[in-house]
N, C-alpha and C positions, 0 to 999 in steps of 0.2 A: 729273461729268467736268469741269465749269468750272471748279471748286475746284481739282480736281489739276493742271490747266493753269495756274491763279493760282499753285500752288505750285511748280510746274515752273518755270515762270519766274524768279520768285524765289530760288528757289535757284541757277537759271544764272545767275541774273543777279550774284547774290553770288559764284558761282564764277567766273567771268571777272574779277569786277573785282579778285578777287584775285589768279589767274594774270597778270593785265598785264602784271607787273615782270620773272616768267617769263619770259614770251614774247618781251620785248622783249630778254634775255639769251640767246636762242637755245634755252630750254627750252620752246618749244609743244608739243612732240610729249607731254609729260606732261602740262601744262596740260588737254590734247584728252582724254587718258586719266582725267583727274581729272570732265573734263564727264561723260564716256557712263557712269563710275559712279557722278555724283549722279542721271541719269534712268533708271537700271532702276533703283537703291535708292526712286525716289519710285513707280514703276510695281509694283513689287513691295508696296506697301503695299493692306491691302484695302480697297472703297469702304464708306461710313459706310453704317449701317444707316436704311432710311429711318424719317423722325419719322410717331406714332402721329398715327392720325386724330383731331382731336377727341371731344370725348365728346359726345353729344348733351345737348342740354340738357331738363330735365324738373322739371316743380312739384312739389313735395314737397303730398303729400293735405294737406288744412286736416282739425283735430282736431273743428271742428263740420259732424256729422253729421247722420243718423236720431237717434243719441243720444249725448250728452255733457253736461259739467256742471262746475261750478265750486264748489270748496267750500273754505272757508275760514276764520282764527281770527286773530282782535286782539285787542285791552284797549283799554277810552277809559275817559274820563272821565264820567259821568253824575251827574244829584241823586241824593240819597239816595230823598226820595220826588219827588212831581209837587206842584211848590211851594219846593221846600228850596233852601238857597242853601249847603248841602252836600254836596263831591261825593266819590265812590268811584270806586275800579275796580272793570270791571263790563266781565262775556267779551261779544264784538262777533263771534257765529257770521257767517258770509257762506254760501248757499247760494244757488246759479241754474244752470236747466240744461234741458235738454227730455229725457226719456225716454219712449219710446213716445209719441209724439206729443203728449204734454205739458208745456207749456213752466212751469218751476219759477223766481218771483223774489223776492227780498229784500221781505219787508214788517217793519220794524222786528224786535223778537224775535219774528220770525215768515215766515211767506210766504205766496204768492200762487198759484193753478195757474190753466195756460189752457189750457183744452181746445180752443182753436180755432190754438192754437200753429203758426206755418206753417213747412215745409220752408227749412233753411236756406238764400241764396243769398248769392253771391258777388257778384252787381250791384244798382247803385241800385235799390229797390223803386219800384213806381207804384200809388197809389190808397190810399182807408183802409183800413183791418181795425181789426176789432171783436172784441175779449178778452172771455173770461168764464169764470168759473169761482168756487170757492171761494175763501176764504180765511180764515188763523187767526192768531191774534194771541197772544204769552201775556202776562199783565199781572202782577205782582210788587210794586204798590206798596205802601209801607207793611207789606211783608210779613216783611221783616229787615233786617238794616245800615241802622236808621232813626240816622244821625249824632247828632238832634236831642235830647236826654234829657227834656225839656219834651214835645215831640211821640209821644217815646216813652213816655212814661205814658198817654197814648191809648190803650194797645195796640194790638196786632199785627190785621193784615188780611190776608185770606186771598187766596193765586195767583185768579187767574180767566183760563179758556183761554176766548177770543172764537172762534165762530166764524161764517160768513157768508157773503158774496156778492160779487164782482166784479166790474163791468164797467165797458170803455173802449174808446174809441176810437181807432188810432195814426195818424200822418199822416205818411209818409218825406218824405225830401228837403226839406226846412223851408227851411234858411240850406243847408244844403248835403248833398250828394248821399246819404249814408249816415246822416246824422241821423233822431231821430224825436223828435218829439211826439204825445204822448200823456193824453189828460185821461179821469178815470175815477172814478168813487165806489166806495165800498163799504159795507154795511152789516152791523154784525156783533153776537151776540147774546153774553152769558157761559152758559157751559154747565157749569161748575162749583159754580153757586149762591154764586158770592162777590159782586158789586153786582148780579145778577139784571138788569142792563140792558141798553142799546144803545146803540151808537154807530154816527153815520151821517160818513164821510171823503171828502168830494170831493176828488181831488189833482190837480195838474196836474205831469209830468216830461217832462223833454228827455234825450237822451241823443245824443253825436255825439264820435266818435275825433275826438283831439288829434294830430296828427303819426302817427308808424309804432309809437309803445308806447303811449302815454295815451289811457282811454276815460274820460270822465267824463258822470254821469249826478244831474241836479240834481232836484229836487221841490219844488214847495210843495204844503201841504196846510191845512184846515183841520177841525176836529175839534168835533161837537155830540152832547150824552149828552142822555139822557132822567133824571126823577125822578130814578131806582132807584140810576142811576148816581152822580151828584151828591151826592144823599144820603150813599150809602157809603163818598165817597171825603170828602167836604169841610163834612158836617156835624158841630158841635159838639154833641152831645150834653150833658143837663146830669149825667152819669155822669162825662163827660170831662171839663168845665169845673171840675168840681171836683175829677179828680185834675192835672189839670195848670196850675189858675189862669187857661185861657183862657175868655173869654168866650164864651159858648151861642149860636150861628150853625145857622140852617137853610137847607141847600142848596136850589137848585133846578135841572131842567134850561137847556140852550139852548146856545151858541156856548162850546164850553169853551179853545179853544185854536186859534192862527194860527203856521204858523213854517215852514220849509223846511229842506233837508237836501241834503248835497250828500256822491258817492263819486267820488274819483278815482284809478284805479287805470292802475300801470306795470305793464309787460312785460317781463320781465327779459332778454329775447334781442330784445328787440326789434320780435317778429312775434306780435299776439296770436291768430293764425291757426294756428297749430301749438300750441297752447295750450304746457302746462309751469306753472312757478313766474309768480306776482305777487306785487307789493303794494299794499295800498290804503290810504287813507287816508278819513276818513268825520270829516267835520260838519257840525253842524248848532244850528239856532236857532228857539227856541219862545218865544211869550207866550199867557202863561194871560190868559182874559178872562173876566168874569162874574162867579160865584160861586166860581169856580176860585182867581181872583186876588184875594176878597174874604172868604174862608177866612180866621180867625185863625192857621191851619196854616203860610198863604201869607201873609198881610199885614204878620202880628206874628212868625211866626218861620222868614220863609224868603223867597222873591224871585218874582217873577212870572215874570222873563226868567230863560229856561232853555238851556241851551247844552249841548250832548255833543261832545266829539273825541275821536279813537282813530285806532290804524293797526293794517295787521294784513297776515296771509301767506295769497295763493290759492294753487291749482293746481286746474288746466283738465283734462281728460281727457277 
């Protein structure tokens, strides 16, 4: 009703000031006639339909449940074998995810389960929790695409699938609210019968969202074989020494390797709560120590300091 009043006016008010001249020539009695048909013309219009309520407002569910997961594929860079100071592309799988109360994470070509995996939440966590479960590893060194043709007269070394034990400890809220640290070992056996050994890995990782799309999740680890292992990857045999000219080196166990490893991945919409498309990116940097880095494989035809980068494409569901 205010509105048609504002309008009412306005157009009387435009109608008299144009009759004026009228009136003042002795023609009011039309001027008067011209008023009473601008206000039934405004009266006869119909009132506006009233504006829709708002819509309530509502959070769209987050994609991490009971169960979901993330899985995902890149290409990086990598050595040829563990030593070489030549590098290949080489597929950079990503899998992490909880199903059935199992939470599933990235361990190099390989993963991790936690059977103590807890219910996702949506606020700051409080106190530690303690991980444990299996985990498997696959190993490939030396096994093909050796760059090297020296180190390739050596021959060929057979896959070996690690598998094992994990536990750690996580610790939320660190630097800030949603972070974790996390420090944990593993110890894992080959069940393949290619170096018939073990390897024992203490790691330490942080993990803490960057802004509203970037999660990034860092590690250092360090890495000690037994004999068996050592042996099979880094002794010279005098089989070898005389097909490829290197000098007869016998491995031993103990501290084979120190380096760290960092993932950071975007959110392509922005919210990594509704999961969908990512991508990541993944490097990392190793030094061999011991016999590792004291290998004619490593000393005479390849590099101690070892380095991987790759990017690659998730999705969340």
């Amino acid at each position: 009703m205010t509105s048609r009043i504002v309008a009412a006016s306005l157009a009387l008010g435009f109608t008299v000031f144009a009759a004026a001249p009228a009136l003042a020539e002795g023609e009011g009695k039309d001027a008067e006639t011209s008023i009473e048909t601008a206000e039934v013309a405004l009266d006869s219009q119909p009132a506006p339909a009233p504006a829709a309520p708002p819509r309530p407002f509502t959070l769209a569910k987050p994609v991490f449940d009971e169960t979901w997961a993330t899985i995902g594929l890149g290409v990086g860079m990598v050595p040829s074998y563990a030593g070489s100071d030549d590098y290949i592309a080489f597929p950079l799988p990503l899998i992490a995810g909880r199903v059935g109360g199992v939470g599933i994470s990235p361990n190099g070509p390989g993963f991790v389960l936690d059977l103590n995996s807890p219910k996702p939440a949506f606020g700051p966590r409080k106190g530690a929790r303690i991980a444990f479960g299996p985990a498997f590893r696959f190993r490939n060194d030396r096994n093909n695409r050796i760059s090297d043709d020296v180190v390739a007269r050596a021959g060929k070394l057979d896959a070996a699938l690690e598998v094992g034990g994990n536990v750690a400890v996580s610790f939320p809220g660190v630097v800030k609210p949603f972070d974790q640290l996390t420090i944990g070992v593993q110890a894992r056996w080959d069940v393949l019968g290619a170096h018939e050994g073990m390897i024992v890995e203490p790691q330490v990782s942080y993990r803490a969202p960057i802004g509203r799309a970037f999660v990034l999740q860092a590690q250092a680890s360090a890495e000690f074989v037994d004999d068996n292992f050592a042996r099979y990857y880094f002794t010279v045999n005098p089989a070898q020494a005389l097909a490829t000219g290197l000098p007869q080196f016998n491995a031993a166990g103990g501290l084979n390797r120190v380096g760290t490893t960092a993932i950071l991945s975007y959110d392509l919409d922005r919210n990594p709560l509704n999961g969908g498309w990512s991508i990541y990116g993944v490097g990392g940097y190793s030094r061999l120590v011991g016999d590792s880095a004291d290998t004619p494989f490593t000393s005479l035809r390849g590099d101690a300091n070892q380095f991987i980068t790759g990017l690659g494409v998730g999705y969340t569901f």
